[in-house]
HTML snippet that shows the backbone in 3Dmol.js (N, CA, C, O; Angstrom):
<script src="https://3Dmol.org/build/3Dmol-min.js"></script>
<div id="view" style="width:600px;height:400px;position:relative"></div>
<script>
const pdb = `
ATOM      1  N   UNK A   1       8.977   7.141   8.641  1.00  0.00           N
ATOM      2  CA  UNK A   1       7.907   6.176   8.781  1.00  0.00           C
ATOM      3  C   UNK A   1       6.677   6.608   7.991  1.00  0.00           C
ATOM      4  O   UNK A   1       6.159   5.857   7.164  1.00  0.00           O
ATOM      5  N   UNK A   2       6.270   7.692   8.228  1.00  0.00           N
ATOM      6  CA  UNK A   2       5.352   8.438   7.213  1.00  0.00           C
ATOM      7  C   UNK A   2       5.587   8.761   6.270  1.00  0.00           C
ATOM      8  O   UNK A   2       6.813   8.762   6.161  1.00  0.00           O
ATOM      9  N   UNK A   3       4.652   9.393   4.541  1.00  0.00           N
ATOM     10  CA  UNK A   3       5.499   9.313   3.762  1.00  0.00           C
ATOM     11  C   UNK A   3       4.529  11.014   3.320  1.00  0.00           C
ATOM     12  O   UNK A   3       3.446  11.409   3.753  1.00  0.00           O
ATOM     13  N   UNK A   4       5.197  11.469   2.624  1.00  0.00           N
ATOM     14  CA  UNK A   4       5.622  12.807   2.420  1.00  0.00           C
ATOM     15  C   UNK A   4       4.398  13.429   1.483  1.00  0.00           C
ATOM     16  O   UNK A   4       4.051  12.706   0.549  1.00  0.00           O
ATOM     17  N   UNK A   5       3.964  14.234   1.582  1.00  0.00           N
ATOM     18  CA  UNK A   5       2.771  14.840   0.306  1.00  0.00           C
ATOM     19  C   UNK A   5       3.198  14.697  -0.883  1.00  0.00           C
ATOM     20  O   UNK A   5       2.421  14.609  -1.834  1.00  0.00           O
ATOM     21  N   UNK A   6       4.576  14.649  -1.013  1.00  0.00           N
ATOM     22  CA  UNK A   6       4.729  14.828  -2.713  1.00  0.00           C
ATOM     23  C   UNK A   6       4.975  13.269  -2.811  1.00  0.00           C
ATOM     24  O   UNK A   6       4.374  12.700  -3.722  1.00  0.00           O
ATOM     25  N   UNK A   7       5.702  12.584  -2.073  1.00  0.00           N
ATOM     26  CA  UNK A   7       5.537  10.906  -2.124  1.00  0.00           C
ATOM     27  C   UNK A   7       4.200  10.477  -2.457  1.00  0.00           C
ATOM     28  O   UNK A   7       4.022   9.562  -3.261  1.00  0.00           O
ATOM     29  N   UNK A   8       3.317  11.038  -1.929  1.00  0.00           N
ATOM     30  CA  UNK A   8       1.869  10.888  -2.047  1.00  0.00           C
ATOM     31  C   UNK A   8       1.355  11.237  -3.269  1.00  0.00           C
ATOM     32  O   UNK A   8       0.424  10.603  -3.766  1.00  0.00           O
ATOM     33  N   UNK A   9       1.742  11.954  -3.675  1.00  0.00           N
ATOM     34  CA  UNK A   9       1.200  12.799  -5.092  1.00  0.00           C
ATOM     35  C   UNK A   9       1.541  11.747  -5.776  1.00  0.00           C
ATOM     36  O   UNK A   9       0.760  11.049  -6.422  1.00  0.00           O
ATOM     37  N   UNK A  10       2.857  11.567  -5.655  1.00  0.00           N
ATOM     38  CA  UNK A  10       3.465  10.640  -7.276  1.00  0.00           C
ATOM     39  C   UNK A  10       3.005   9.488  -7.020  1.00  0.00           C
ATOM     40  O   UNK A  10       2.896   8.871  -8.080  1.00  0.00           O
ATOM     41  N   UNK A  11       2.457   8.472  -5.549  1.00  0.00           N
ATOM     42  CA  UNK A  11       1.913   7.386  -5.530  1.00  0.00           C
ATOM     43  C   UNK A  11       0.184   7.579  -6.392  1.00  0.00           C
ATOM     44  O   UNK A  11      -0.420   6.786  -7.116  1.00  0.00           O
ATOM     45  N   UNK A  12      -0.033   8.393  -6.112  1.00  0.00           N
ATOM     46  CA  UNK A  12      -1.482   8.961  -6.384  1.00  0.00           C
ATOM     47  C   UNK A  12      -1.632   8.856  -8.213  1.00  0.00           C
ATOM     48  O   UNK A  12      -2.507   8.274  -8.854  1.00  0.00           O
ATOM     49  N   UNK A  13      -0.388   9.678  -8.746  1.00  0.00           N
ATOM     50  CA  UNK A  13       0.064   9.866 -10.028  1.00  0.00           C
ATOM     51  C   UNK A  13      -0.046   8.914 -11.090  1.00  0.00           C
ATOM     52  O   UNK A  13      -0.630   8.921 -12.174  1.00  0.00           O
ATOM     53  N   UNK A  14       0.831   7.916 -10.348  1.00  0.00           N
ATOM     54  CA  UNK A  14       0.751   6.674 -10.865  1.00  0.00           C
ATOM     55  C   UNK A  14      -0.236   5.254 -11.254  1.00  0.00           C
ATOM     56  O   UNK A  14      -0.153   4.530 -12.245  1.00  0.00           O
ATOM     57  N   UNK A  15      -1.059   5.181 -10.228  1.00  0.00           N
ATOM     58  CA  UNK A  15      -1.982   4.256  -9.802  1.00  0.00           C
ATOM     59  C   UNK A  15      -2.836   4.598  -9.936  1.00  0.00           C
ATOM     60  O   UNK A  15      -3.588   3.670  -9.637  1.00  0.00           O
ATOM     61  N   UNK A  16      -3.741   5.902 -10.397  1.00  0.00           N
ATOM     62  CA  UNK A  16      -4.984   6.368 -10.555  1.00  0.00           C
ATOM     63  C   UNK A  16      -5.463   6.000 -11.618  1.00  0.00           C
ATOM     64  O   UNK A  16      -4.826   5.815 -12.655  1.00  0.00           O
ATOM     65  N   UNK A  17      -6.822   5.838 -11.435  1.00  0.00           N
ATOM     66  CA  UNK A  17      -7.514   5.191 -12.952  1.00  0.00           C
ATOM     67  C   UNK A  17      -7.971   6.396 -14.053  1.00  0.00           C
ATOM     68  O   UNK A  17      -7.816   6.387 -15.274  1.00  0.00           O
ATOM     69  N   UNK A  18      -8.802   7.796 -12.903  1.00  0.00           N
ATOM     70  CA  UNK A  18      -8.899   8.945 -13.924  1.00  0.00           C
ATOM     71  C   UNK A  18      -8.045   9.941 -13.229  1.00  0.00           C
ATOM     72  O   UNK A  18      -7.207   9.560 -12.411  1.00  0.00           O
ATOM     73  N   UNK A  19      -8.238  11.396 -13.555  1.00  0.00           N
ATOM     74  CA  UNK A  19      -7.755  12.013 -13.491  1.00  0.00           C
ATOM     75  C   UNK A  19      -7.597  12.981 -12.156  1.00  0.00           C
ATOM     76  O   UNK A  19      -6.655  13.701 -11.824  1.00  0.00           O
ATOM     77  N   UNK A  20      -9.103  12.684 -11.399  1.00  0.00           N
ATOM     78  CA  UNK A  20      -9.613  13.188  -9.894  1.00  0.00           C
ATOM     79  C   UNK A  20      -9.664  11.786  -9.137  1.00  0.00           C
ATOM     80  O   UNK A  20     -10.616  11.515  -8.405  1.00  0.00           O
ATOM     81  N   UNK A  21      -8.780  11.052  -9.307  1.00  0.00           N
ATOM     82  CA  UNK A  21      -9.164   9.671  -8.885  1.00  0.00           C
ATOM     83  C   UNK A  21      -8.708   9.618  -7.612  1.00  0.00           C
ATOM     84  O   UNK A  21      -7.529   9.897  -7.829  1.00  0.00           O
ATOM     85  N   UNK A  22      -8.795   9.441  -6.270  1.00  0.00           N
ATOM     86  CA  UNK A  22      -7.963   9.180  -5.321  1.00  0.00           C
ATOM     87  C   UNK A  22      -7.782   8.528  -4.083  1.00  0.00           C
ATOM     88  O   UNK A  22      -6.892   8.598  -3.235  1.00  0.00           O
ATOM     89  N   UNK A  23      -9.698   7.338  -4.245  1.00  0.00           N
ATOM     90  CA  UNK A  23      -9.786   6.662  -3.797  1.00  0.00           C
ATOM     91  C   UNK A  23      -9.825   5.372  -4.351  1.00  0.00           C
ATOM     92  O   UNK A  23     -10.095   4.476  -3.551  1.00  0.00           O
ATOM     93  N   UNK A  24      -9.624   5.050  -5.525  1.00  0.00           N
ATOM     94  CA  UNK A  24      -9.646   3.837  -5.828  1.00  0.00           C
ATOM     95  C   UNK A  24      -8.714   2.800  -5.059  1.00  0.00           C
ATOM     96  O   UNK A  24      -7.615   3.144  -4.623  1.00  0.00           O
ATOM     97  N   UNK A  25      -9.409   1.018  -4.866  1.00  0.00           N
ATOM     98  CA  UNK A  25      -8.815   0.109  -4.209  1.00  0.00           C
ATOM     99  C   UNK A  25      -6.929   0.078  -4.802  1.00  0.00           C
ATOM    100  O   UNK A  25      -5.994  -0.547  -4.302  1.00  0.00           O
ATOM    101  N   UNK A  26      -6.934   0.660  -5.557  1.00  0.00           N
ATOM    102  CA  UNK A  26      -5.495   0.093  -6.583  1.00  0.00           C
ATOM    103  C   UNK A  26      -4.943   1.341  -5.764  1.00  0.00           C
ATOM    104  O   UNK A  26      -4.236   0.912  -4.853  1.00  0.00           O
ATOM    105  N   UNK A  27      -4.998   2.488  -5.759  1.00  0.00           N
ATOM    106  CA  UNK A  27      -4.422   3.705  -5.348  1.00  0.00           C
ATOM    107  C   UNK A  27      -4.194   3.821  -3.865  1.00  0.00           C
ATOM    108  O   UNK A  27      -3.130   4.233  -3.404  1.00  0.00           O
ATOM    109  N   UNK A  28      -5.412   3.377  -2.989  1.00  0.00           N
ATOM    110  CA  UNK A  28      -4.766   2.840  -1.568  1.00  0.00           C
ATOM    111  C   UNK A  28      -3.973   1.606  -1.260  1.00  0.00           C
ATOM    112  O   UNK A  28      -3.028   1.635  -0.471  1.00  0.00           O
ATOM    113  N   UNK A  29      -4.298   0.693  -1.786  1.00  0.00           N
ATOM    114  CA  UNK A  29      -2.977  -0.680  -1.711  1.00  0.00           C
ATOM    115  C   UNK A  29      -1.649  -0.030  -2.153  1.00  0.00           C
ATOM    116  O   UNK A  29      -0.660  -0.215  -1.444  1.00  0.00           O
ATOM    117  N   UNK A  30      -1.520   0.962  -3.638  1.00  0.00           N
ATOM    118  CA  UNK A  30      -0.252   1.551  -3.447  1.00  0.00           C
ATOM    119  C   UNK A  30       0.059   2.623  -2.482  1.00  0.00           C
ATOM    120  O   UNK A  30       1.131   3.166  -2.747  1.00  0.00           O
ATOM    121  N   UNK A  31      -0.516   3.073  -1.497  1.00  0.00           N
ATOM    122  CA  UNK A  31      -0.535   4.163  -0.842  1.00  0.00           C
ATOM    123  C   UNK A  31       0.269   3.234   0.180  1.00  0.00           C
ATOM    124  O   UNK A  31       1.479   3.355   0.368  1.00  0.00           O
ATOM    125  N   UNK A  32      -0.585   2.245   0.854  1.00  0.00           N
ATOM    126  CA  UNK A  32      -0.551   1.263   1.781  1.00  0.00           C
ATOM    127  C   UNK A  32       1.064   0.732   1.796  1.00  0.00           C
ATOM    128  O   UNK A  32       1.789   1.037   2.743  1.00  0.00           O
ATOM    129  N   UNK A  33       1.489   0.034   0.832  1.00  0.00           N
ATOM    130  CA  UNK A  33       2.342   0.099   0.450  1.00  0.00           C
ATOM    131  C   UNK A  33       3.540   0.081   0.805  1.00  0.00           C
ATOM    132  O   UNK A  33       4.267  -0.742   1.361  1.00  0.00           O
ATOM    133  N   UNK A  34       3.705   1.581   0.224  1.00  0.00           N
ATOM    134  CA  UNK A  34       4.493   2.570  -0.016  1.00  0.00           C
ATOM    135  C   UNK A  34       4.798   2.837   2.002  1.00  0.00           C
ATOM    136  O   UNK A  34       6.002   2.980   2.215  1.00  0.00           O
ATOM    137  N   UNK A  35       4.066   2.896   3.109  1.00  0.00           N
ATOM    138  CA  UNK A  35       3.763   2.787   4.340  1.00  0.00           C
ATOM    139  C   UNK A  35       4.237   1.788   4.598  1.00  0.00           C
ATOM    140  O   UNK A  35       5.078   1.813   5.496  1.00  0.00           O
ATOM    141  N   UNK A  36       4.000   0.794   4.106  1.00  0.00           N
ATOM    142  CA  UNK A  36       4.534  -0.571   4.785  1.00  0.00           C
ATOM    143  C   UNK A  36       6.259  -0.695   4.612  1.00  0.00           C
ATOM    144  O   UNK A  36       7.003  -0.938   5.562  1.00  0.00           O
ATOM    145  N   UNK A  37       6.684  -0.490   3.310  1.00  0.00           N
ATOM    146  CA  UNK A  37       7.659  -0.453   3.216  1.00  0.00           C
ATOM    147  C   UNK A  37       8.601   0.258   3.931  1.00  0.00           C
ATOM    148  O   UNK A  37       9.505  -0.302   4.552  1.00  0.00           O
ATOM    149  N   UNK A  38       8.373   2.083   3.863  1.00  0.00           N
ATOM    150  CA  UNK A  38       8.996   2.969   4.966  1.00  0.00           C
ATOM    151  C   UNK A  38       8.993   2.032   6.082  1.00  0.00           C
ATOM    152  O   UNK A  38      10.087   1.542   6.361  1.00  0.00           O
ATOM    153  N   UNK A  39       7.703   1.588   6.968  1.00  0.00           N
ATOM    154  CA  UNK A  39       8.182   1.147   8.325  1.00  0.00           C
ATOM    155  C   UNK A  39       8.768   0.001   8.237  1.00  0.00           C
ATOM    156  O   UNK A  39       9.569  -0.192   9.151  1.00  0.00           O
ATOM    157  N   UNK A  40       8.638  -1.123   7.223  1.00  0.00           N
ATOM    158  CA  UNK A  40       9.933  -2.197   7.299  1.00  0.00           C
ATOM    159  C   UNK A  40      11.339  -1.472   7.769  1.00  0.00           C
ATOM    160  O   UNK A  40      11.835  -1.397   8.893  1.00  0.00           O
ATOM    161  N   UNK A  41      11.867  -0.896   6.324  1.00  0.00           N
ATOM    162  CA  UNK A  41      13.069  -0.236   7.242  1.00  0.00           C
ATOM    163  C   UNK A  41      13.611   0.675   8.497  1.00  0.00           C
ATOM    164  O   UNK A  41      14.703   0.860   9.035  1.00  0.00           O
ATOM    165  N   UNK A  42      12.387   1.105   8.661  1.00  0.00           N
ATOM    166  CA  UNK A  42      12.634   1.500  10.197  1.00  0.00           C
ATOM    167  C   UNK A  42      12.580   0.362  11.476  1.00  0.00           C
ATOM    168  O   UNK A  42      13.166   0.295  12.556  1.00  0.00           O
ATOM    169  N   UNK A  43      11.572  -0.495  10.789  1.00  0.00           N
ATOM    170  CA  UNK A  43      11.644  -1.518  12.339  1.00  0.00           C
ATOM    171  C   UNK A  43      12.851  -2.604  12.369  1.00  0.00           C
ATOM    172  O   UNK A  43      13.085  -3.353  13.318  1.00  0.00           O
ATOM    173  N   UNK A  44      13.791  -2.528  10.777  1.00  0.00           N
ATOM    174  CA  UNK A  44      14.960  -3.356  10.899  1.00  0.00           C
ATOM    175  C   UNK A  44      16.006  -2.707  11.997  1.00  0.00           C
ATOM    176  O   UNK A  44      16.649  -3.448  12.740  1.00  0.00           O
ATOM    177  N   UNK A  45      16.133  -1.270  12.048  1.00  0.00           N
ATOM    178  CA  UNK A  45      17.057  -0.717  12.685  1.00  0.00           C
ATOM    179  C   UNK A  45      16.530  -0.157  13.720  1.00  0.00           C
ATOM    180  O   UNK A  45      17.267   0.524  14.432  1.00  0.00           O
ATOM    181  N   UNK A  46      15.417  -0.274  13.989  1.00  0.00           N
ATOM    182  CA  UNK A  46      14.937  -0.435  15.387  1.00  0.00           C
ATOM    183  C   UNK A  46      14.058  -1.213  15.950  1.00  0.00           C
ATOM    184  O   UNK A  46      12.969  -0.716  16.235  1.00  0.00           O
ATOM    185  N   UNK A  47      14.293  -2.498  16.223  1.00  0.00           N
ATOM    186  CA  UNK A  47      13.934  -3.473  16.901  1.00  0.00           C
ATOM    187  C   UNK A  47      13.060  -3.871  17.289  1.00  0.00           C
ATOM    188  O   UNK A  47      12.358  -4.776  16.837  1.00  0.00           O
ATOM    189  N   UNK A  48      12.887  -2.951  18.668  1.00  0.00           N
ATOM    190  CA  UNK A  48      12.397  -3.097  19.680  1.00  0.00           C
ATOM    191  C   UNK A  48      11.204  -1.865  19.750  1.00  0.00           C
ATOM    192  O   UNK A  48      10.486  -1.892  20.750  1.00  0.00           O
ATOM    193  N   UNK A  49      10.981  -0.887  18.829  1.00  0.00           N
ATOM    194  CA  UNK A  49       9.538  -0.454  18.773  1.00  0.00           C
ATOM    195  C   UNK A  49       8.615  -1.535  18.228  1.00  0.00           C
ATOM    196  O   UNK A  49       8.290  -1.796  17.070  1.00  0.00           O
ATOM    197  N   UNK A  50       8.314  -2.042  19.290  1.00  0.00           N
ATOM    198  CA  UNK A  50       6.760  -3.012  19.604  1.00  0.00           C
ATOM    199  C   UNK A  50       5.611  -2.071  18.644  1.00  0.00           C
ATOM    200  O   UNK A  50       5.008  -2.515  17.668  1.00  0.00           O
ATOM    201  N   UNK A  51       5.490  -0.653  19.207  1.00  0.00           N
ATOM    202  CA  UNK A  51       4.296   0.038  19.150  1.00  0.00           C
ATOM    203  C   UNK A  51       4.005  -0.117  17.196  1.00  0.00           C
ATOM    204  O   UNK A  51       2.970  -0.405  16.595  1.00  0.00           O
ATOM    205  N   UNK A  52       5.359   0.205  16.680  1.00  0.00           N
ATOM    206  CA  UNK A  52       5.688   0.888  15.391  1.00  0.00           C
ATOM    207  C   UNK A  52       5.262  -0.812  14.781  1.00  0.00           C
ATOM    208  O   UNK A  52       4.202  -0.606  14.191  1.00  0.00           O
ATOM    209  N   UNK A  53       5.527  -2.095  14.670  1.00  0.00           N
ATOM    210  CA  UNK A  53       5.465  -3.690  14.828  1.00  0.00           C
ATOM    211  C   UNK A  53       3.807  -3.454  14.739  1.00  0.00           C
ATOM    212  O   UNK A  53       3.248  -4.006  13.791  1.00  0.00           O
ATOM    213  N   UNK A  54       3.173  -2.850  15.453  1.00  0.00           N
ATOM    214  CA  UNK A  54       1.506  -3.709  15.610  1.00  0.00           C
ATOM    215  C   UNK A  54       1.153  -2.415  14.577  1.00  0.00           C
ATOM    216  O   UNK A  54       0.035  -2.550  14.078  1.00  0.00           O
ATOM    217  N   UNK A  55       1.905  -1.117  14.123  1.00  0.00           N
ATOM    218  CA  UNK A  55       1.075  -0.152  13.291  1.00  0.00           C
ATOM    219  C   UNK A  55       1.195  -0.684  12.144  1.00  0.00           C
ATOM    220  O   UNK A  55       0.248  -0.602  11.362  1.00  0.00           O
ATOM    221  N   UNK A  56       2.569  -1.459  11.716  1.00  0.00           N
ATOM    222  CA  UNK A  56       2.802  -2.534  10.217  1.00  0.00           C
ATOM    223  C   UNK A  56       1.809  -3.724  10.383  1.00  0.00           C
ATOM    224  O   UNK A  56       1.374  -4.111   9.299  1.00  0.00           O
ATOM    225  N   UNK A  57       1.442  -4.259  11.241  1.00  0.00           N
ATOM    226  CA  UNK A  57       0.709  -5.151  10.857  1.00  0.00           C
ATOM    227  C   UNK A  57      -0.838  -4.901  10.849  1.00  0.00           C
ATOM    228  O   UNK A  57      -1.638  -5.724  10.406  1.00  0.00           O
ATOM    229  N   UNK A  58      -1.149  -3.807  11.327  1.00  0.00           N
ATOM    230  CA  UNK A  58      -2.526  -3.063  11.081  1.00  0.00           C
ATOM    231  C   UNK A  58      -2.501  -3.124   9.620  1.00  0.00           C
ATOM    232  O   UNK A  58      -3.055  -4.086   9.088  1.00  0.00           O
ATOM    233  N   UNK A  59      -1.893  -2.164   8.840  1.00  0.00           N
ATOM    234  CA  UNK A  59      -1.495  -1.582   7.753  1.00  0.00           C
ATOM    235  C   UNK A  59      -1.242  -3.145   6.748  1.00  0.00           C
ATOM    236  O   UNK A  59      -1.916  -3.077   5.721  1.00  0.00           O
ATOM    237  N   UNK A  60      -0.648  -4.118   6.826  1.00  0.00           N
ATOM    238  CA  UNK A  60      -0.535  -5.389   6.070  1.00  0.00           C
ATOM    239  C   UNK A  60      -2.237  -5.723   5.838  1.00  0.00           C
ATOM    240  O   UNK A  60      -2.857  -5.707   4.775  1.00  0.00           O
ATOM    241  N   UNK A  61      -2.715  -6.010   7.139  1.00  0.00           N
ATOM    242  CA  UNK A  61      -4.169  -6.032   7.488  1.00  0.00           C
ATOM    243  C   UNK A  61      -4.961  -5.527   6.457  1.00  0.00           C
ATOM    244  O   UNK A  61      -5.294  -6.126   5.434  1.00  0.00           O
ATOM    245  N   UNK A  62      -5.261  -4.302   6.813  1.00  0.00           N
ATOM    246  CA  UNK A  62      -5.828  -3.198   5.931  1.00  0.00           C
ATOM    247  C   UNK A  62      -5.492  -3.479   4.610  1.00  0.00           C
ATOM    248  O   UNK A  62      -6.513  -3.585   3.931  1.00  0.00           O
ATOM    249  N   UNK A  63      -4.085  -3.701   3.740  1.00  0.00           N
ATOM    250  CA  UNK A  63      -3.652  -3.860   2.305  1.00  0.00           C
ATOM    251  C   UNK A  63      -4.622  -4.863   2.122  1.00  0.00           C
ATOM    252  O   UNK A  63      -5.515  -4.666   1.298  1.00  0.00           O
ATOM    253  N   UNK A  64      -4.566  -6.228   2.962  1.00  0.00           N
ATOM    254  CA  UNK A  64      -4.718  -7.659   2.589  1.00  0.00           C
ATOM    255  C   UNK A  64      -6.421  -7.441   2.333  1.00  0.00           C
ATOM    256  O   UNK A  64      -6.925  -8.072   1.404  1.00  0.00           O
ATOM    257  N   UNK A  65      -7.321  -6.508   3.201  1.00  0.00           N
ATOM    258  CA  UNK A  65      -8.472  -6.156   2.853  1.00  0.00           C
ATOM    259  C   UNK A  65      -8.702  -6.162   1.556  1.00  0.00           C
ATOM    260  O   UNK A  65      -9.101  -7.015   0.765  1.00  0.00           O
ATOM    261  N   UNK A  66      -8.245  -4.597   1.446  1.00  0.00           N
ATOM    262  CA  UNK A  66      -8.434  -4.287  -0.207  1.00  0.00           C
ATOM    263  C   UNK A  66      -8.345  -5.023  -1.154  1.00  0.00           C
ATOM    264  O   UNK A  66      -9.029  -4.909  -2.171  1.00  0.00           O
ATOM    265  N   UNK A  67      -7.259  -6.121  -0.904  1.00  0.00           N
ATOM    266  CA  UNK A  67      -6.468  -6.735  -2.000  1.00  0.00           C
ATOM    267  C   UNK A  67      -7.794  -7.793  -2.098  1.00  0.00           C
ATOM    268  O   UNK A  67      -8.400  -7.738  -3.168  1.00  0.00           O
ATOM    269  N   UNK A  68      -8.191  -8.541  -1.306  1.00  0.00           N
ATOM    270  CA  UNK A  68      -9.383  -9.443  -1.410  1.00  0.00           C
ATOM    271  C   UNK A  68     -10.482  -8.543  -2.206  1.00  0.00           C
ATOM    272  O   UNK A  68     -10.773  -8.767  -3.381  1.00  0.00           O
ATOM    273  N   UNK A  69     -10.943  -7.706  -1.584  1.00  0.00           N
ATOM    274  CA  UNK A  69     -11.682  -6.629  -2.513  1.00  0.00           C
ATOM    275  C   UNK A  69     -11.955  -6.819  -4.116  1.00  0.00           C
ATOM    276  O   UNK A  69     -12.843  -7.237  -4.860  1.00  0.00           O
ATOM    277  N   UNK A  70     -10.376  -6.139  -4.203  1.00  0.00           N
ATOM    278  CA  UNK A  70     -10.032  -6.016  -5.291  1.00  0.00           C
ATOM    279  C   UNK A  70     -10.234  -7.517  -6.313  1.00  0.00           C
ATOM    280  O   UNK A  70     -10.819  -7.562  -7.396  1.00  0.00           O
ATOM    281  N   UNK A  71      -9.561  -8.668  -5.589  1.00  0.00           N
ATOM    282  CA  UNK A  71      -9.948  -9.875  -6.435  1.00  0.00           C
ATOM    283  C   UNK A  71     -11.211 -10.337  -6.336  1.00  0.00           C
ATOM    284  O   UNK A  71     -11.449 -11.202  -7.179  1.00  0.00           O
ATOM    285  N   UNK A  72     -12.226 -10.046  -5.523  1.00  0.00           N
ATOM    286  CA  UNK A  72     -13.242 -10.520  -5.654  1.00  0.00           C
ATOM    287  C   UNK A  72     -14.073  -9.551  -6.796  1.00  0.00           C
ATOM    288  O   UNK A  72     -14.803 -10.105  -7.618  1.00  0.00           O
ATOM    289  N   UNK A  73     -13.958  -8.494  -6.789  1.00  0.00           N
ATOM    290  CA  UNK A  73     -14.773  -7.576  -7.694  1.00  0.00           C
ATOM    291  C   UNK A  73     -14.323  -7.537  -9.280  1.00  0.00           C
ATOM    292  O   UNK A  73     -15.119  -7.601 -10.217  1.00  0.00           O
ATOM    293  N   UNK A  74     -12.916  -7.421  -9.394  1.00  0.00           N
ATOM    294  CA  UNK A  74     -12.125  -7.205 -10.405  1.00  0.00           C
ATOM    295  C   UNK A  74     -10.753  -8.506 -10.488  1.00  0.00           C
ATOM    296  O   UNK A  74      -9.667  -8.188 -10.003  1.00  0.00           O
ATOM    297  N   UNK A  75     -10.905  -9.828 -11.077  1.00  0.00           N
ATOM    298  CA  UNK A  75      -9.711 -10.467 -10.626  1.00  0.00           C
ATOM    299  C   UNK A  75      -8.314  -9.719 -11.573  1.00  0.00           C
ATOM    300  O   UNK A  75      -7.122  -9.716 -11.266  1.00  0.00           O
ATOM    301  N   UNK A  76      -9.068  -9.053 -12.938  1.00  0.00           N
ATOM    302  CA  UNK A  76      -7.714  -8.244 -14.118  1.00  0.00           C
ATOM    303  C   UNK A  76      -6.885  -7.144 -13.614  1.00  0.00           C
ATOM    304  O   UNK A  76      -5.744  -6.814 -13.938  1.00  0.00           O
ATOM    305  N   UNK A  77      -7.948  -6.490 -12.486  1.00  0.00           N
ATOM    306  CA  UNK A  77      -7.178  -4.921 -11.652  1.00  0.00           C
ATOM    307  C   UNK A  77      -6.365  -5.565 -11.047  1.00  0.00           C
ATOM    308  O   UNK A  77      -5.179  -5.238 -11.056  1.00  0.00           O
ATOM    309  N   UNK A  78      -6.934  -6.912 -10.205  1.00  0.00           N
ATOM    310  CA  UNK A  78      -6.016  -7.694  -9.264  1.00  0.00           C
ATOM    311  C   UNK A  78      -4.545  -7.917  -9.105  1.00  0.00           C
ATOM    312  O   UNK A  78      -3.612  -7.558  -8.388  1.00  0.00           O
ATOM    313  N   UNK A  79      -4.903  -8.999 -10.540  1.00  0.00           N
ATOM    314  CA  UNK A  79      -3.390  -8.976 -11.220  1.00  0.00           C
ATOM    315  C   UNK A  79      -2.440  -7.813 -11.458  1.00  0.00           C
ATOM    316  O   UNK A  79      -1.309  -7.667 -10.997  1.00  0.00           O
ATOM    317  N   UNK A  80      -3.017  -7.140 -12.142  1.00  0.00           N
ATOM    318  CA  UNK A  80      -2.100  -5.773 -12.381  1.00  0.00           C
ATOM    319  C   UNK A  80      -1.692  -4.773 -11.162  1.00  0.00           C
ATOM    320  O   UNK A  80      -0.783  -3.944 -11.131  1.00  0.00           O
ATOM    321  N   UNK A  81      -2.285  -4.983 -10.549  1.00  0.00           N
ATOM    322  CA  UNK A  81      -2.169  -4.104  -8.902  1.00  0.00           C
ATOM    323  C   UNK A  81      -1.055  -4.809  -8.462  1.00  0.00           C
ATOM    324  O   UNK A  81      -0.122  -4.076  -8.137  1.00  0.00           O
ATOM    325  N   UNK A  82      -0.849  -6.063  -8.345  1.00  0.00           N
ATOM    326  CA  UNK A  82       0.072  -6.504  -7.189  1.00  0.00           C
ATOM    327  C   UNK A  82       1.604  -7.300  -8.303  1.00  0.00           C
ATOM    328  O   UNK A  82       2.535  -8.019  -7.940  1.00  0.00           O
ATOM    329  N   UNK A  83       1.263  -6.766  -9.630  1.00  0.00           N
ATOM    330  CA  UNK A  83       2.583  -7.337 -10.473  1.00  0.00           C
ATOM    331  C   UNK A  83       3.093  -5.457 -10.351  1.00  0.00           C
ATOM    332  O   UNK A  83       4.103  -5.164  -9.710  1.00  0.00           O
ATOM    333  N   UNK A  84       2.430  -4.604 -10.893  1.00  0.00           N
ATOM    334  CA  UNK A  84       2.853  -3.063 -10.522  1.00  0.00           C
ATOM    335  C   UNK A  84       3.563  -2.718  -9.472  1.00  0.00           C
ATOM    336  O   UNK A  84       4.472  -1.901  -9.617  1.00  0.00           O
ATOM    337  N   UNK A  85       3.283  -3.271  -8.221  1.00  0.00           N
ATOM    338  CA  UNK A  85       3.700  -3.019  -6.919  1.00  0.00           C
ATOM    339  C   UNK A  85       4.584  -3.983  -6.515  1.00  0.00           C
ATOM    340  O   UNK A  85       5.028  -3.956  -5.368  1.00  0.00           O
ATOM    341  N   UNK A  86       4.991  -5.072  -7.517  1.00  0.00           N
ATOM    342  CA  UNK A  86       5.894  -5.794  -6.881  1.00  0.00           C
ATOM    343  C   UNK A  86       5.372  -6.952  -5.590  1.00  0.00           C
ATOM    344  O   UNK A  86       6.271  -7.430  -4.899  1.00  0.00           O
ATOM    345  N   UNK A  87       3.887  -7.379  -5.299  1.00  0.00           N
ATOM    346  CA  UNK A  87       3.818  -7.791  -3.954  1.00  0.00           C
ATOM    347  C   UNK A  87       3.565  -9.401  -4.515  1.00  0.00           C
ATOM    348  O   UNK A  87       3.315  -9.733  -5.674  1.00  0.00           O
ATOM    349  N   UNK A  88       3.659  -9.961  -3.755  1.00  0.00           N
ATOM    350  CA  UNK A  88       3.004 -11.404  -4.317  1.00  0.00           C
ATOM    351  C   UNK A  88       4.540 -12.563  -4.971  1.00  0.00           C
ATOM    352  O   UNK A  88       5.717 -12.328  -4.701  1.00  0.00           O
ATOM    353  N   UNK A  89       4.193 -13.394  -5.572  1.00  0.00           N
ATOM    354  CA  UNK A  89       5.385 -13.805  -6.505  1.00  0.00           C
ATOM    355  C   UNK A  89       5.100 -13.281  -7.956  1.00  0.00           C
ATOM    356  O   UNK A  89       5.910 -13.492  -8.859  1.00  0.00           O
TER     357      UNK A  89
END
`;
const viewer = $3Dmol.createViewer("view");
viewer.addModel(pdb, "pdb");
viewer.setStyle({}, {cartoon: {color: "spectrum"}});
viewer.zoomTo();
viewer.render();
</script>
């Protein structure tokens, strides 16, 4: 469900704008992510964790933040953030 320091690194790796970068909006939506996804497949094969259900939709929450963020400040990062990550159509 959690994802791993070096998972982290290479999400970090990828999505960063400089080189000490590691808060940018683009680098937590892929962080975010990368979280959401792990717990999709855990809550397919387990059901009935309710608890694990309201921590994914915190976490959707939280993405959907940024992601407004992100299009309101920057609509070009926008685009490229969520065609990179696959989210959206």
């Amino acid at each position: 469900m959690t994802i791993t320091r070096e998972q982290k690194r290479e999400v970090i790796d990828q999505f960063r704008l400089k080189d000490d970068d590691t808060g940018s909006p683009e680098v937590q939506i892929a962080i975010l992510t990368t979280r959401i996804n792990g717990l999709t497949q855990h809550l397919q094969t387990h059901r009935k964790d309710f608890a694990g259900r309201r921590g994914l939709l915190m976490l959707v929450s939280r993405r959907r933040s940024l992601l407004d963020y992100l299009k309101k400040v920057n609509p070009q990062r926008y685009l490229d953030a969520i065609q990179r990550l696959g989210i959206r159509k």
